[in-house]
N, C-alpha and C positions, 0 to 999 in steps of 0.2 A: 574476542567473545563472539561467540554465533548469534546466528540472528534467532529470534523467539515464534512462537505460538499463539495465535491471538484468537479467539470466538470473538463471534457479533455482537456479544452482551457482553465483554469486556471492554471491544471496541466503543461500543454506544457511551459506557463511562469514561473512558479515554478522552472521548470527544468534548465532553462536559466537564472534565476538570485539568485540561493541558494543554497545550499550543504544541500542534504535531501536522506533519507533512503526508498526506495520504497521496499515492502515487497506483494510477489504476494502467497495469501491461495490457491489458484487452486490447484489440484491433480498433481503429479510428472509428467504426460504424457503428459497434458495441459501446464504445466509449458515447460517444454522442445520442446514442439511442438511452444510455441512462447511464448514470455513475453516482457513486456517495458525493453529494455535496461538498466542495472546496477540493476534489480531488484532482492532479493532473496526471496529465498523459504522458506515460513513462513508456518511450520509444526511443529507435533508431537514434532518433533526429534531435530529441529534448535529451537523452541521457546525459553528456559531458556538459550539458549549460547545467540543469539541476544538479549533481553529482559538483562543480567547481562551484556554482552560489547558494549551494545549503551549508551554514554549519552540522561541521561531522558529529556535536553534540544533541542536534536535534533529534527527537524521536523521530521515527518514519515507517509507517506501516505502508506494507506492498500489496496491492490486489489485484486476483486476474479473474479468472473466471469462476473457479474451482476450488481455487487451493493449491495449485500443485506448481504449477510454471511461477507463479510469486516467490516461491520459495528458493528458487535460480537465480532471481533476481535479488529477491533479498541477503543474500548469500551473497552475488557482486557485490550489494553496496557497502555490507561488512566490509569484505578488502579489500575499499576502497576508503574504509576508516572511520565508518560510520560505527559508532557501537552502541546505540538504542535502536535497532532493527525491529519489526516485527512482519510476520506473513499471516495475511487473514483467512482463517482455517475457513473453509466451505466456498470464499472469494464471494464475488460479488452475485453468484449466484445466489447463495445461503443469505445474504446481506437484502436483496429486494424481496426473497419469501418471506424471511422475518418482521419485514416492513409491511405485509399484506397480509397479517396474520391476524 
């Protein structure tokens, strides 16, 4: 099964009615300069430790910057057997304007 499509107002209700893994690919500087709350840092170095201790039934939405590189990622973690994937459409860009709206 591929991984899915997600808006910021899907997400926000996601957030509010389920136990899900948010995993933000941005650079370590972007990351720490701001990120969705509870989300980690999906790099080099963390992928094989999260990818072997998440259950492959867990939801997991992917975030980058934009949209577009999540979508790479989300797509690895598919076949790697994950199948409740999601890539959040506009990333984390689209995710801090709608919070400052």
């Amino acid at each position: 099964m591929p991984f899915k499509h997600l808006s910021v107002d899907e997400l926000k209700i996601m957030l509010d009615e389920r136990d899900l893994v948010l995993l933000d690919t941005r650079d370590e500087a972007s990351y720490e300069a701001g990120h969705i709350d509870g989300s980690l840092h999906l790099n080099e170095q963390s992928v094989s430790k999260i990818v072997n201790d998440t259950e492959k039934t867990t939801t997991v939405v992917v975030v980058c910057y934009h949209g577009h590189s999540s979508q790479g990622a989300a797509n690895y973690l598919v076949e790697q057997g994950f199948c409740d994937v999601y890539s959040l459409d506009g990333g984390y860009t689209e995710w801090a304007s709608d919070i400052h709206r």
